[in-house]
C-alpha positions as CSV (number, residue, x, y, z in Angstrom):
1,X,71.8,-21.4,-13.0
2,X,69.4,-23.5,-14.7
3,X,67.4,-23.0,-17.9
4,X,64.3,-22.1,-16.1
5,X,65.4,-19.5,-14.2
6,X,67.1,-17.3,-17.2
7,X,64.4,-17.8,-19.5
8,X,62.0,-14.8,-18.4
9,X,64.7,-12.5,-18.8
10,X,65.2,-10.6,-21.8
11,X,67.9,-12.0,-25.0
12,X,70.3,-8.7,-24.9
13,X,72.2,-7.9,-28.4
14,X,75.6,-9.2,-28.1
15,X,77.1,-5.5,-28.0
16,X,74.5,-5.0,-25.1
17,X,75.9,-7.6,-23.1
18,X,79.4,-6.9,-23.7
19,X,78.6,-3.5,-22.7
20,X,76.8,-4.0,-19.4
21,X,79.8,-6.6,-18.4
22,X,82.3,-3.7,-19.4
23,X,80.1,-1.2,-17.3
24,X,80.1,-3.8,-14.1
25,X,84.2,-3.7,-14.2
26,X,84.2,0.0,-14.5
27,X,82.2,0.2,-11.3
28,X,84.9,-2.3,-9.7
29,X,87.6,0.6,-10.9
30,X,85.8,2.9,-9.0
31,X,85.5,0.4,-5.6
32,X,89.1,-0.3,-5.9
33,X,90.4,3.3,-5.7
34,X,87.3,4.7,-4.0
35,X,88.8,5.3,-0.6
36,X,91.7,6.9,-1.8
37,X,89.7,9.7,-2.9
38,X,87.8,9.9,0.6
39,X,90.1,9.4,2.8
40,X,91.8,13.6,2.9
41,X,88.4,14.4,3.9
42,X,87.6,12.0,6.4
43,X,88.0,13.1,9.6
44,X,89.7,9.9,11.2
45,X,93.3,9.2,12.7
46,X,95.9,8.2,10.8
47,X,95.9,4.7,12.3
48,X,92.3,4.6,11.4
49,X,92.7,5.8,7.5
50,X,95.0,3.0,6.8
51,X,92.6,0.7,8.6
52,X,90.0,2.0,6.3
53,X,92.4,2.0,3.2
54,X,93.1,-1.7,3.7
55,X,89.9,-3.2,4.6
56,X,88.2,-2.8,0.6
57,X,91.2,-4.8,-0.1
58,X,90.5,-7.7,2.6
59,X,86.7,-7.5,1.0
60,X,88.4,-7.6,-2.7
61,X,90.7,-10.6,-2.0
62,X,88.4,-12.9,0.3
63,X,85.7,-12.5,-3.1
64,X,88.1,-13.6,-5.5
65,X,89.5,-16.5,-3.6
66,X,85.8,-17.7,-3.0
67,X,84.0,-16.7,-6.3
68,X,85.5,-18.2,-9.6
69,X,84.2,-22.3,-8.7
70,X,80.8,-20.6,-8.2
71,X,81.1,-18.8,-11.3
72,X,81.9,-22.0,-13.1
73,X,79.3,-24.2,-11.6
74,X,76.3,-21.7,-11.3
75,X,76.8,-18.7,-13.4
76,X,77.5,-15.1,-12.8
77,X,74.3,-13.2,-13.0
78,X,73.3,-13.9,-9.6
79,X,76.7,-13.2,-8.6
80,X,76.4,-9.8,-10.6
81,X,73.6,-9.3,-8.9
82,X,74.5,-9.7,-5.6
83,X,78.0,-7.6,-6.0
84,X,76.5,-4.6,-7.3
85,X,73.4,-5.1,-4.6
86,X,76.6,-4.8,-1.9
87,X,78.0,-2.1,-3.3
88,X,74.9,-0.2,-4.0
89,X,73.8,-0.5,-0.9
90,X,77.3,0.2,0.9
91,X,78.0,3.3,-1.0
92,X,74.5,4.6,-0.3
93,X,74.5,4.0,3.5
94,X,78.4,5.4,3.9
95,X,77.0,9.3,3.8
96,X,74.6,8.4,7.0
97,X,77.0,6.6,9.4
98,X,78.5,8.0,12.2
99,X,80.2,4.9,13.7
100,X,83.9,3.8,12.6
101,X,82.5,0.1,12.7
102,X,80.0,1.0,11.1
103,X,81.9,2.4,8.1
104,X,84.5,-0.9,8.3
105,X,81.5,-2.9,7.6
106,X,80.5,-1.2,4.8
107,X,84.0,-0.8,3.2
108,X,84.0,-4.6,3.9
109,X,81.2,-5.0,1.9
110,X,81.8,-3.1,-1.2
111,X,85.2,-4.7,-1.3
112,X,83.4,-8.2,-1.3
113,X,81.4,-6.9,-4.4
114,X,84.1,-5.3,-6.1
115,X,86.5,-8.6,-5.5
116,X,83.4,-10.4,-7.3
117,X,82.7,-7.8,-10.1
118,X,86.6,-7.7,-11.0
119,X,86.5,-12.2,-11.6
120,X,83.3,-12.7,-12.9
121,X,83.6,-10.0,-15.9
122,X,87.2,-11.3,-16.4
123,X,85.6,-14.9,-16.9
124,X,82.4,-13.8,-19.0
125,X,84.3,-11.5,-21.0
126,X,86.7,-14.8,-21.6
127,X,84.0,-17.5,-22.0
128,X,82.1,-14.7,-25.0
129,X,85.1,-14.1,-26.7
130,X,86.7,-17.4,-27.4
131,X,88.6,-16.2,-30.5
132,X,89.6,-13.0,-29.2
133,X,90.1,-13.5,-25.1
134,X,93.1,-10.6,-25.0
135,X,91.5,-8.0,-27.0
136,X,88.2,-8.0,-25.0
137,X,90.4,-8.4,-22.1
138,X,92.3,-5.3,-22.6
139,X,89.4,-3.9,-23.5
140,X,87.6,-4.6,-20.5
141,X,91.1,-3.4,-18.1
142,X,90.4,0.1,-20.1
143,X,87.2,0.0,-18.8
144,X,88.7,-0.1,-15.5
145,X,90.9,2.1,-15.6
146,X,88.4,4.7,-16.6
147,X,86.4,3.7,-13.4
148,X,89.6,4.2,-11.4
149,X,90.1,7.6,-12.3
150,X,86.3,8.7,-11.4
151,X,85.7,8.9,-7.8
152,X,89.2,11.3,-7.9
153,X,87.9,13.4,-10.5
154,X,84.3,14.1,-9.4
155,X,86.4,15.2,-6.3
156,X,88.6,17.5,-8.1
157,X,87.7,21.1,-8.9
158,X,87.6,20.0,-12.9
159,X,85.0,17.7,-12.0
160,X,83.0,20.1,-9.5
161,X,84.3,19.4,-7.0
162,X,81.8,17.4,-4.9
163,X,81.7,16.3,-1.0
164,X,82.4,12.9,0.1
165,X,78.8,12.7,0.4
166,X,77.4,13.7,-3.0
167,X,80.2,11.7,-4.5
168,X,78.8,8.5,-2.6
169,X,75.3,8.9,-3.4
170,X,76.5,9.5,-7.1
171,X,78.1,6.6,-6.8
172,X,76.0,5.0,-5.6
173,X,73.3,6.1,-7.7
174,X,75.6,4.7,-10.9
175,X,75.9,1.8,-9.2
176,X,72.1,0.7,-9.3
177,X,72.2,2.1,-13.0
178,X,74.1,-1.0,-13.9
179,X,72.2,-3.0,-12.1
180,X,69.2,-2.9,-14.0
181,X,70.2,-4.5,-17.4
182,X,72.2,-7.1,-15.6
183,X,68.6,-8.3,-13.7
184,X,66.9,-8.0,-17.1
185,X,69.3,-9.8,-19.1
186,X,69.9,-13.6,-19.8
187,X,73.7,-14.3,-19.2
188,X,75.8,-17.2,-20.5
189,X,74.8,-20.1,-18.7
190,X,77.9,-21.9,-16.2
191,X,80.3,-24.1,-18.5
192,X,80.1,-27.0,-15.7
193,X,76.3,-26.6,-14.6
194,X,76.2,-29.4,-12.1
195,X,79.5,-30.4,-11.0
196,X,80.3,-30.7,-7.9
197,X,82.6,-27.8,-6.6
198,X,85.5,-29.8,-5.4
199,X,85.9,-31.1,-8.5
200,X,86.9,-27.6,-9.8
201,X,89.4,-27.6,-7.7
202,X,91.5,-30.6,-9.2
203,X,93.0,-28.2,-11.8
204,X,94.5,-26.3,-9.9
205,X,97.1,-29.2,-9.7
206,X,98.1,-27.9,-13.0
207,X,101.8,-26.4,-12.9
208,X,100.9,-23.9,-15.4
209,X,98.4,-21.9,-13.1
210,X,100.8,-21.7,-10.9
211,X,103.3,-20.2,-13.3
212,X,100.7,-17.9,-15.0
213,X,99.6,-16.5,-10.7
214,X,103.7,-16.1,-10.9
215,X,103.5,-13.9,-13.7
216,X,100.6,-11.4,-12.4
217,X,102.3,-11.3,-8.7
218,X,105.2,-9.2,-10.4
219,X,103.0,-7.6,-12.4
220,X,100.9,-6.7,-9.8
221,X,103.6,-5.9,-7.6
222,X,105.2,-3.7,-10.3
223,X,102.1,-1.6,-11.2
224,X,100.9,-0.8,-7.7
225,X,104.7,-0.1,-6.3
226,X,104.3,2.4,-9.2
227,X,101.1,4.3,-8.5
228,X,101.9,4.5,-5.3
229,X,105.4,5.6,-5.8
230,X,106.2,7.3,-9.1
231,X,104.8,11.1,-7.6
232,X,107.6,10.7,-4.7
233,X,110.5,8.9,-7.2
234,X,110.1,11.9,-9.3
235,X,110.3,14.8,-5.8
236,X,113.1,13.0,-4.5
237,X,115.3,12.4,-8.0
238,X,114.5,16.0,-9.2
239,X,114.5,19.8,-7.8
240,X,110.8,19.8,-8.1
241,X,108.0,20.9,-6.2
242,X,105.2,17.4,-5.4
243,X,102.7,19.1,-7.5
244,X,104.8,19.2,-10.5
245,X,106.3,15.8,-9.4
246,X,102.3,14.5,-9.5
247,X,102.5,14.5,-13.4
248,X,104.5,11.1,-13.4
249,X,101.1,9.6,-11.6
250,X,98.8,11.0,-13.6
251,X,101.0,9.6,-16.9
252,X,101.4,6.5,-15.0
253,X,98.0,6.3,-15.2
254,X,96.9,7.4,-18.7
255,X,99.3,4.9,-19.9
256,X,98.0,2.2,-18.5
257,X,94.3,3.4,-19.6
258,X,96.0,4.1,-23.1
259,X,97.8,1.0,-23.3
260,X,95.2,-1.6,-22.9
261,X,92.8,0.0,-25.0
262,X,95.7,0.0,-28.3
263,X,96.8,-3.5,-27.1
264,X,93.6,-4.3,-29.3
265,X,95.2,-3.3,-31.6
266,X,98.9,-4.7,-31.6
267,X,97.8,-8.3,-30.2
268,X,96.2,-8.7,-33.5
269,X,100.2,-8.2,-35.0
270,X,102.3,-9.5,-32.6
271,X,100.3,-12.3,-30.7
272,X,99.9,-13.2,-26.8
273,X,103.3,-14.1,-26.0
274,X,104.7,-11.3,-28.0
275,X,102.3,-8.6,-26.7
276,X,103.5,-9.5,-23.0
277,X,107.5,-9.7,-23.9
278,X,107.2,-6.5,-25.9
279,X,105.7,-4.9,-22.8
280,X,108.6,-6.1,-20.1
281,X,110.8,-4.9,-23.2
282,X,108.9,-1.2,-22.8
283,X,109.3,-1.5,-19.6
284,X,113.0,-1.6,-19.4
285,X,113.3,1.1,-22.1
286,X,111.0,3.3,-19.5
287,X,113.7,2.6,-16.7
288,X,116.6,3.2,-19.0
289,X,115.2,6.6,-19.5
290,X,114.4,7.5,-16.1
291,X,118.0,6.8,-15.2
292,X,119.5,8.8,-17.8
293,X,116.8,11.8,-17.7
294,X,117.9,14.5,-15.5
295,X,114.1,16.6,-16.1
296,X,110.9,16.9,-15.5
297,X,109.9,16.4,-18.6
298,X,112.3,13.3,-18.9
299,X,111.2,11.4,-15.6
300,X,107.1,11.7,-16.5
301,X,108.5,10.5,-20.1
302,X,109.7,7.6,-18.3
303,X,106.5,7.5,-15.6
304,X,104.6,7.3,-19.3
305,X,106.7,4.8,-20.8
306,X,106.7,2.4,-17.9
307,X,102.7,2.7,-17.8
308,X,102.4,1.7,-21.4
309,X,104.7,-1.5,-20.9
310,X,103.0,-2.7,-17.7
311,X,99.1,-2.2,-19.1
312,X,98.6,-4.9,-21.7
313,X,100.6,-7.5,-19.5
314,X,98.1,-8.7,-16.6
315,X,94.8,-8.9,-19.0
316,X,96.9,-10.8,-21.6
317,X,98.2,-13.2,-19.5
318,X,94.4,-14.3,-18.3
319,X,93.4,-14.0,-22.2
320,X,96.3,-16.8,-22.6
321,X,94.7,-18.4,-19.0
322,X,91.7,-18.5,-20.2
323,X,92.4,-20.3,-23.9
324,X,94.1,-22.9,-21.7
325,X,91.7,-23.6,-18.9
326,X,88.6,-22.9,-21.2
327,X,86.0,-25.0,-19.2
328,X,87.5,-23.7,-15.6
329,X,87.6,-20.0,-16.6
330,X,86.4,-19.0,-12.8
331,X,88.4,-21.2,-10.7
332,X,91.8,-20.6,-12.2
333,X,91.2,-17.0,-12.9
334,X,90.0,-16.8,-9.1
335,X,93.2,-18.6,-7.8
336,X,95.8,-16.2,-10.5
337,X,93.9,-12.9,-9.8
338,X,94.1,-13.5,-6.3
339,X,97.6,-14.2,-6.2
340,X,98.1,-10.9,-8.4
341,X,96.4,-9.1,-5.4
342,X,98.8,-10.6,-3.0
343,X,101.7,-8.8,-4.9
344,X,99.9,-5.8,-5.8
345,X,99.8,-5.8,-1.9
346,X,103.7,-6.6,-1.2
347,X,104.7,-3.7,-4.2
348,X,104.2,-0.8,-2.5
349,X,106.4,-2.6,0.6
350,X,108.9,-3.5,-1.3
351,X,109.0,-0.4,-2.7
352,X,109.5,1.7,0.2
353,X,112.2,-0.5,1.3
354,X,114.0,0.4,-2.3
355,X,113.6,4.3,-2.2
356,X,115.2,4.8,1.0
357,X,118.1,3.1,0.0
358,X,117.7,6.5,-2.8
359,X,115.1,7.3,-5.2
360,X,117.0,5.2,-8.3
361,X,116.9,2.1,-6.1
362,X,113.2,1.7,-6.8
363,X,113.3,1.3,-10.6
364,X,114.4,-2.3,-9.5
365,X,111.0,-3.0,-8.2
366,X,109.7,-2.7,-12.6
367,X,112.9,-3.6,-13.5
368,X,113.3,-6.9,-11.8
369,X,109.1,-7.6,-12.6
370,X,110.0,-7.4,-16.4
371,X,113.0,-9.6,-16.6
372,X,111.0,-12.0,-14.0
373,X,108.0,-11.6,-16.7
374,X,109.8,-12.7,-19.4
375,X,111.0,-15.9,-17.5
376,X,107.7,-17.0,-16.4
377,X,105.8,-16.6,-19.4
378,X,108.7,-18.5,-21.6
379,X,108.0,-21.7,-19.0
380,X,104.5,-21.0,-19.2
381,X,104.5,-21.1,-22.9
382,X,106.1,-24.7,-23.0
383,X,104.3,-25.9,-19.9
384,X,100.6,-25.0,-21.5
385,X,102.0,-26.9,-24.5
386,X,102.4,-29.8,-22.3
387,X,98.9,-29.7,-20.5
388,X,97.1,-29.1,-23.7
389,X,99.0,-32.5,-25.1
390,X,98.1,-34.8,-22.1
């Protein structure tokens, strides 16, 4: 993006800008767990709701592997732009279909623009806050998380309980909302205006990428083995009814929300590398609870605990990424992110492969993450040190 096409748009405060960025990934919370909240009342097979489940993802991962060299050479307004254009447009069309291809399309689509929203905030929020990457990194995951818990609610009877198709066209609606200020708006302009993309991609030869993707696959893997598991874990292990047993998920998921929004706080104390072995350390004091708890109460203690370790790790680990790579923000948070969605993919696998071995067996999945966590970011550490020396 070139100086003459940003200058008619309007200089935003900086609180502005950091907002409307914030906003953008809170829609990509909502893309990302959209269809889980549609899919009990879609009238589809079984065969055809996972389909339907899986396809956002395929959207979401094909956008971050292609994005972050584009973000890096050209910018990310028009990339804004064009995500929440797709998604706009996909949520508002959804309500009027009434063929399945027709609604794989569209899922397609809003999981291409969600898979763009989710790397180009992580890279502007990175390139605007230089000193403070892993704050406005957590920050920006609580934003998330608060998208990811709308679609669900608005669903709910505490949130009024709306039908699929109100809820799209709210959506939808929102959506274009946040599109407004991000047209009007002059964004950062690209930090290698002009390069040639294949050029990008020559550090990616860099071991420490490598070890840092490492790092958010078993994070990744960990937290969506989790959500997708703890309500079940808690049935099985307990004499509990799966309403009661739902607790652990929705503590699962406040943690997480509550956890990146105080790791604000404690980075400022403890540091990058301390933040992220302090939270496999939580971790492992949630597991030790959940095999020595023998209540309700005890196991969604344990749910709560585990949330709170996991939430802090995968937006520190880019804030550490991005001090690194500082002039290739896009391309290397492209290449980790994508290779956290590849394990956030495999968790849920792996974790059904644990619990039917018995309902214990899956606190290996966290527990083996964290230890593996603590590895990688220790070989990280000194392998950063390294690249920053040569």
């Amino acid at each position: 993006m070139n100086q003459q096409n940003i200058t008619p748009n309007k200089r935003p405060n900086r609180t502005a800008l950091m907002f409307t960025i914030n906003a953008c990934m809170f829609i990509f919370g909502i893309v990302l767990f959209l269809m889980g909240a549609l899919l009990p009342s879609l009238h589809v097979s079984y065969a055809h709701a996972g389909h339907l489940g899986s396809v956002p993802l395929v959207g979401v991962l094909i956008a971050t592997v292609l994005v972050g060299p584009i973000l890096d050479a050209h910018g990310a307004k028009q990339m804004l732009i064009l995500a929440l254009v797709l998604i706009a447009g996909s949520l508002a069309l959804m309500p009027a279909l009434s063929a399945y291809w027709a609604l794989e399309i569209c899922c397609l689509a809003y999981g291409f623009g969600g898979g763009i929203l989710n790397t180009a905030t992580n890279v502007l929020i990175a390139d605007l806050n230089a000193q403070s990457r892993t704050r406005a990194l957590n920050l920006l995951g609580f934003f998330f998380s608060g998208g990811a818990i709308l679609a669900p609610l608005l669903m709910s009877t505490a949130g009024g309980g709306l039908s699929p198709s109100a809820l799209l066209r709210v959506l939808a609606g929102l959506t274009g909302a946040v599109l407004i200020p991000v047209i009007i708006f002059r964004f950062p302009p690209p930090l290698r205006a002009g390069i040639q993309l294949r050029k990008l991609f020559t550090v990616l030869n860099q071991p420490a990428v490598w070890l840092f993707g490492a790092v958010l696959i078993f994070e990744s893997g960990s937290e969506n083995c989790m959500f997708v598991w703890s309500g079940k874990f808690v049935a099985d292990a307990l004499p509990t009814t799966p309403a009661r047993a739902s607790l652990a998920l929705l503590g699962l998921g406040v943690a997480l929300g509550v956890g990146r929004l105080t790791a604000v706080l404690w980075l400022r104390w403890l540091g990058n590398l301390g933040t992220i072995w302090l939270s496999a350390s939580v971790i492992l004091a949630g597991i030790v609870i959940a095999l020595t708890g023998h209540s309700l109460a005890a196991m969604v203690s344990a749910m709560v605990v585990i949330g709170f370790g996991i939430s802090a790790i995968f937006p520190t680990v880019l804030g550490i990424a991005g001090d690194i790579f500082s002039a290739e923000t896009g391309t290397v948070f492209g290449a980790i992110i994508a290779l956290g969605l590849l394990g956030g993919a495999a968790g849920p696998t792996l974790g059904s492969y644990a619990i039917s071995h018995g309902p214990l067996h899956l606190l290996w999945v966290p527990a083996i993450s964290a230890v593996a966590i603590i590895a990688l970011i220790a070989v990280a550490a000194r392998q950063s040190h390294r690249t920053v020396e040569t």
